[in-house]
Each structure stands twice: as C-alpha cells, then as structure tokens.
N, C-alpha and C positions, 0 to 999 in steps of 0.2 A: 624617631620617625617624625619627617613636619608633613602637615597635611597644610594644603592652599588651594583655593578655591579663586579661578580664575574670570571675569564674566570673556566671552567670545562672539562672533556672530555663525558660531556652528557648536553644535556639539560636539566634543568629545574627550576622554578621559585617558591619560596617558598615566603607567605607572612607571619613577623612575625608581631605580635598583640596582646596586652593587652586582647583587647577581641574582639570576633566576633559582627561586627555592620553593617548596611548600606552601609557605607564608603567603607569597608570591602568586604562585598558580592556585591556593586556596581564594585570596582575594579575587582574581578574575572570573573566576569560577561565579561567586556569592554579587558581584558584579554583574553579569551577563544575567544570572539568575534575576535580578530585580530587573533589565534592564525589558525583558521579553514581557514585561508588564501588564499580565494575564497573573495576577493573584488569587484568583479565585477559580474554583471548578464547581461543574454543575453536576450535582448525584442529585440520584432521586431517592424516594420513601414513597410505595407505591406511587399514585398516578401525580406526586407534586413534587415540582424541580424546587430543588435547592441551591444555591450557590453559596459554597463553603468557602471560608479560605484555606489555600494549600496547606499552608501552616498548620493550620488543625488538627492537619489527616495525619492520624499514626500509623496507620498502615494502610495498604489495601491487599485482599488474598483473592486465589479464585475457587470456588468450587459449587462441586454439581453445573458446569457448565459457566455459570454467573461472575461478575466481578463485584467485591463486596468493598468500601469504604468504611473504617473504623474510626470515629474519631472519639474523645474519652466517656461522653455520653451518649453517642447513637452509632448507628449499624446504617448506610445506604450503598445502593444498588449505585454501582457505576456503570455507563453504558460506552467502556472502552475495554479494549484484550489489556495484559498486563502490558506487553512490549508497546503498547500507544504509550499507555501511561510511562511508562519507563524515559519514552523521548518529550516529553511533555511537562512534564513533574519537574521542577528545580535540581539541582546536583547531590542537596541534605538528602533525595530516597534515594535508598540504596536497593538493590534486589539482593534478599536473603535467601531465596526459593525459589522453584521453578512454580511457586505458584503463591510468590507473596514481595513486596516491595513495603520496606519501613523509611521510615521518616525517622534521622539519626539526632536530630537534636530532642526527641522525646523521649529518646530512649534512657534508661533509669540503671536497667542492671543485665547484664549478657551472661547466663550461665552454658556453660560448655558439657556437656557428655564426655564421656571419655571415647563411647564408642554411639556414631549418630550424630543427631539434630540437640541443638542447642536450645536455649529459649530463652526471648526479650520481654524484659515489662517494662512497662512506661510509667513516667512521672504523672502523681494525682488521677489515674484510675486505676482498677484490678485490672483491665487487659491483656493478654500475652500472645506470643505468636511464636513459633518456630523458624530457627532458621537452620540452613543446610548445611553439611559440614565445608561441600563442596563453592561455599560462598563468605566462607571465615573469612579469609585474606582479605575479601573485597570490603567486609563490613569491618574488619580492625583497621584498614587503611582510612577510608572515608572517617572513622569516628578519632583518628587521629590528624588529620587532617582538619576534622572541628575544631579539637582541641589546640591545633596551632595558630588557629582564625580568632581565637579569644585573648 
C-alpha cells in the first residue's frame, strides 16, 4: 500500500483500490469518523458539564429511565436516548443491548453464555457490561472489522 499526500486548493480524499473490501470500507468508515470532527461529548456528574473524549467512553447503558456514560474511572449522566448516541458516536460503538452501546476498541475479552447474555470487560479497569445474544453478529463483525483496520 503507498500512501501520498497531495497539497489542493480543495479538500478531499480519494481511496484508490483494486477492489472494494473490508479493509476498504473499514478505512472510510474510521475516515468519515474523524472527519465529523466533534471528538468530544458533553456528560454531566451532577450540576457540572464535562466534556469527555469519545474515545474514552467504554460504554454507555440506560437505566431507571437515565442514560449513564462509563468510562474506566468515572460514571456520568448523559443527556441523550441511546438511539441519539447511536447516530452521533463514531462507527468503533457498537450497540450490544437494547439498553447499552460499547466502544469496541476497549474492549479486552467477550464471554458468551451458552444460553443468554454474554459479557465485556475492558482494558485497564474491572468494568463489565452485558451484551445480548440477539446483537452477537453485530458485535463479532464490527470487532473484526477492527482487526482488519490494524
């Protein structure tokens, strides 16, 4: 693969390619991702706004009503439904749950149930979260789909 870097009097970024693949549509993916260039989101911890970087966020879940942000050492309130976050969040969160969205580059290790919900934990904390049997597929694709972006 040659990378070149052209100067223009416009932006923009053409990928050329033998054929469209993974590899491929991973890159535009992780491209488009930087390009909406909004890195950061705003939680809160009671009455004082935060602004996090996305990257951070290991997951977000909802309950009792609330949307919660995890990231390896604190807990904040986010003031979006999961389906905002869902179109908002970069392409790395993936939705595991009908009431949780993981961030797959933190993730560490995926055990499977035989019968049920699985469960993630991430690199450099104890945290772990659940995810649904009914959202395997989505979350082996996307965490394959990493692995061919490396």
């Amino acid at each position: 693969m040659k990378i070149r870097i052209e100067l223009s009097d416009r932006d923009e970024i053409v990928i050329r390619c033998r054929e469209q693949n993974e590899k491929v549509y991973a890159l535009r993916s992780a491209i488009e991702d930087m390009m909406r260039g909004e890195n950061e989101i705003m939680l809160t911890i009671g009455a004082t706004e935060h602004f996090v970087p996305k990257n951070d966020v290991l997951f977000f879940e909802s309950s009792e009503g609330k949307v919660y942000a995890h990231t390896a050492d604190r807990m904040y309130t986010a003031p979006y439904k999961l389906f905002e976050l869902e179109a908002q969040m970069p392409s790395f969160f993936v939705r595991i749950s009908k009431s949780a969205i993981a961030n797959i580059h933190h993730i560490s290790s995926i055990r499977r149930e035989v019968v049920g919900n699985g469960e993630l934990t991430f690199r450099r904390c104890d945290k772990k979260v659940y995810f649904s049997r009914a959202y395997y597929k989505l979350l082996q694709y996307k965490m394959e789909e990493m692995r061919l972006m490396k």
